[in-house]
Structures are given as C-alpha cells and as structure tokens.
Kinemage of the C-alpha trace (Angstrom):
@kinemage 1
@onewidth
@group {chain A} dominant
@subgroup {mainchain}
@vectorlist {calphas} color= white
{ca unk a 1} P 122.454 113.713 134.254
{ca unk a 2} L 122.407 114.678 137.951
{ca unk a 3} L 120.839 113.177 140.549
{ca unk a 4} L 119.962 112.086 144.074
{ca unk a 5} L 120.613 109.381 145.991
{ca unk a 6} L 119.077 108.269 149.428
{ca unk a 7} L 120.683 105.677 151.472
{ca unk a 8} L 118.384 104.004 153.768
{ca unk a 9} L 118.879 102.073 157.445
{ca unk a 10} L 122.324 99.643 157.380
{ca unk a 11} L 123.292 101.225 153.916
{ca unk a 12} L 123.091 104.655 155.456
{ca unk a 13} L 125.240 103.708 158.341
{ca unk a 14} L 127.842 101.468 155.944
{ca unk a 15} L 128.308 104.345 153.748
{ca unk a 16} L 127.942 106.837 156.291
{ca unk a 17} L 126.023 109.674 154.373
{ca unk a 18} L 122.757 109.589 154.385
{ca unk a 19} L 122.525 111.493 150.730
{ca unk a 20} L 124.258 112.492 148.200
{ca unk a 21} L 123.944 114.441 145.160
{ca unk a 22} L 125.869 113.215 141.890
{ca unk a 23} L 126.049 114.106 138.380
{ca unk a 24} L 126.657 110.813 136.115
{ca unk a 25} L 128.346 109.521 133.089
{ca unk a 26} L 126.782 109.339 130.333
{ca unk a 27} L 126.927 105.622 129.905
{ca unk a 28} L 124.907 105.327 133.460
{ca unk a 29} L 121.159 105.013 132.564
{ca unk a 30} L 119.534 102.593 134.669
{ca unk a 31} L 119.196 101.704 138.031
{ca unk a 32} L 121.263 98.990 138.200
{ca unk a 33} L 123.568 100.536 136.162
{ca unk a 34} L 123.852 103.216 139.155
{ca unk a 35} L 124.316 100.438 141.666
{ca unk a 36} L 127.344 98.893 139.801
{ca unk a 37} L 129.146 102.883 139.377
{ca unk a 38} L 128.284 103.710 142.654
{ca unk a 39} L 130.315 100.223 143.591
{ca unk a 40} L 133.392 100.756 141.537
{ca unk a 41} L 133.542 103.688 143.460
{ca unk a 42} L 135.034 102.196 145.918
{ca unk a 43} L 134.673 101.838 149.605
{ca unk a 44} L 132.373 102.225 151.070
{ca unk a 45} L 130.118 102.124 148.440
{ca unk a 46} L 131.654 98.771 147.365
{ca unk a 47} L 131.431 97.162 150.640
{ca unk a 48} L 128.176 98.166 151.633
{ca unk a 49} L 126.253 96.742 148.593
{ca unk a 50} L 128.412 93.720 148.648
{ca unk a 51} L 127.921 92.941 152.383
{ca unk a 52} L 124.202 94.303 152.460
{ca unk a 53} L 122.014 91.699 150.660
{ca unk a 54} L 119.178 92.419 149.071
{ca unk a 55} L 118.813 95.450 148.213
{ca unk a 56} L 115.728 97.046 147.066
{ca unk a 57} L 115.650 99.975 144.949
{ca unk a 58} L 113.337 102.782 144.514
{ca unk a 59} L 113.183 105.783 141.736
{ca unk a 60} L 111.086 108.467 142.089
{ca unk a 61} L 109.226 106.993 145.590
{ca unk a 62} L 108.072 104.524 143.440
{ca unk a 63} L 109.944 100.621 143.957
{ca unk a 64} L 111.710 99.648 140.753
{ca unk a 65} L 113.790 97.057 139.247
{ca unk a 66} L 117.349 96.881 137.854
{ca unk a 67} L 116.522 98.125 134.565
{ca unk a 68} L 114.171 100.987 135.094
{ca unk a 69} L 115.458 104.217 133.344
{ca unk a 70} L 117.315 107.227 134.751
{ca unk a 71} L 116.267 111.094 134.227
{ca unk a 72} L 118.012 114.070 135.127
{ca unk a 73} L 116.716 115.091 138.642
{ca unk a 74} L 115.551 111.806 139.953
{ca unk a 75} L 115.513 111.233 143.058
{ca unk a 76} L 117.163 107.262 143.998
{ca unk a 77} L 116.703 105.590 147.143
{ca unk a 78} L 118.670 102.353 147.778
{ca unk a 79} L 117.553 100.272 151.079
{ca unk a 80} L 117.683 96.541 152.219
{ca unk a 81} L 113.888 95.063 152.520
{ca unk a 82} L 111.636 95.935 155.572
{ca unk a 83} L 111.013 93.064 158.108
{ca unk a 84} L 108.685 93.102 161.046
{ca unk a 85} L 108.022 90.745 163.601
C-alpha cells in the first residue's frame, strides 16, 4: 500500500521534510499503526513524535483516530493541535 504523508508546523520542522511518499508493509493498516512504523524508523521520526505531544491525525482531510483504516493512495497528515489566543 503506498501512501502520503504530510507533516504539519513543529513536526515538519523536527523531521525536516515536509512530505513524503512511502509504500508500507503489509502488516501497517491503521493510523496508529503508521505512527508507531514511522517511529521505529528512527530519528527523526522517533524523536519528533516522542517530543511533540499530542498529536492529531488526519486521513483523507478528514480528522481521525488511532484505529481508522489505511487504503492505498491515502493521503496522511500528522500535526500537533491548533491553539489561538
């Protein structure tokens, strides 16, 4: 399954791409599932979602949780929460 993956504000500059396009293992189906491969990865993919907490995700432009299902060609954005003020 390939897709893509949009890092947003302090994740973007932590991992310091703001994209990438991946193909996955098989056993990576979910969301969260993503988030933990993308962190056994290594640095800085590690770091970043270790040091950067919460973070929201978001599949398809839509927000989702940890369990929402992958398909090939999605499109994954990973970003801490907006605050204003």
């Amino acid at each position: 399954m390939r897709v893509t993956i949009l890092y947003f504000a302090r994740l973007r500059e932590a991992i310091g791409e703001p994209r990438e396009t991946l193909e996955l293992p098989a056993e990576v189906r979910t969301l969260g599932e993503l988030q933990s491969w993308l962190m056994a990865r290594g640095d800085p993919w590690h770091d970043a979602f270790t040091r950067i907490q919460p973070i929201r995700m978001a599949l398809d432009q839509v927000v989702r949780g940890a369990e929402a299902p992958l398909q090939d060609g999605a499109e994954v954005a990973f970003f801490p929460p907006v605050t204003g003020g």
